[in-house]
N, C-alpha and C positions, 0 to 999 in steps of 0.2 A: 521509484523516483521518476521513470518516465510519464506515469499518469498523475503524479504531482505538479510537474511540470507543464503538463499538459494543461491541467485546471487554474495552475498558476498565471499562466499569459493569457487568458480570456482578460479580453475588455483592457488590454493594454497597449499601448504605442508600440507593439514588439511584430516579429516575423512570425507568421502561425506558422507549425511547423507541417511541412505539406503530408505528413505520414507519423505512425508513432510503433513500434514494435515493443510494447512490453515483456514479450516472453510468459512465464510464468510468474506473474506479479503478485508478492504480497501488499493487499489492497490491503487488509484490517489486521494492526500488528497486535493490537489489543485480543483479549484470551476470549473473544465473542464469539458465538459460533459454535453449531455441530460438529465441524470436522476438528477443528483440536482435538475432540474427547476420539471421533472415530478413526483418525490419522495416526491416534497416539501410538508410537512403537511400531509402526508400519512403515512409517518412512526411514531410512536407514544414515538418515542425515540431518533430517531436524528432532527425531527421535519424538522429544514431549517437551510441553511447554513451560514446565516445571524443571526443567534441565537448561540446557544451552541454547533453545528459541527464545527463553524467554528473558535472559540475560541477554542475549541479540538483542532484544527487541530495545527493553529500557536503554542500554547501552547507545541504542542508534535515537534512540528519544530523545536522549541527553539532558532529562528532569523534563522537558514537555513531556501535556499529556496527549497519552498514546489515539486519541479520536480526535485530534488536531487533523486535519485533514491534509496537514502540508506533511503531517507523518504516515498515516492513514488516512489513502487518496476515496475510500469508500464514502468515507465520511462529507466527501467536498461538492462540490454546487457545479454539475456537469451541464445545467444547461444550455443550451446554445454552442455547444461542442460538438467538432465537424462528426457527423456521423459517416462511419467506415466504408472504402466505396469498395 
């Protein structure tokens, strides 16, 4: 949500935000990607995507689709976005 956000107030009448900490951000909720297959059953909390990520996932989509960029921020138009000092 932080790098949502972030891409979301470009080129707006808003306060940029002077710093962004996302943590560990899931950028792409959709099932793209190598590490779903390499992660799968390794991580001991999102387990497989085929299980409880991936019921996360649509659940937080709420019928959007999942490369909506306001869902999955990978997807979104970062140009001109302050780069990290």
């Amino acid at each position: 949500m932080t790098l949502c956000d972030g891409a979301a107030g470009q080129g707006r009448e808003a306060t940029e935000a002077a710093a962004i900490a996302p943590g560990t951000p899931w950028s792409d909720i959709d099932k793209v990607g190598d590490t779903y297959a390499s992660n799968e059953w390794v991580d001991n909390v999102l387990v497989t995507w085929d299980g409880w990520l991936g019921r996360a996932a649509k659940l937080y989509a709420n019928g959007t689709d999942l490369k909506n960029p306001y869902i999955s921020p990978i997807y979104g138009d970062f140009k001109g976005f302050r780069r990290p000092s």
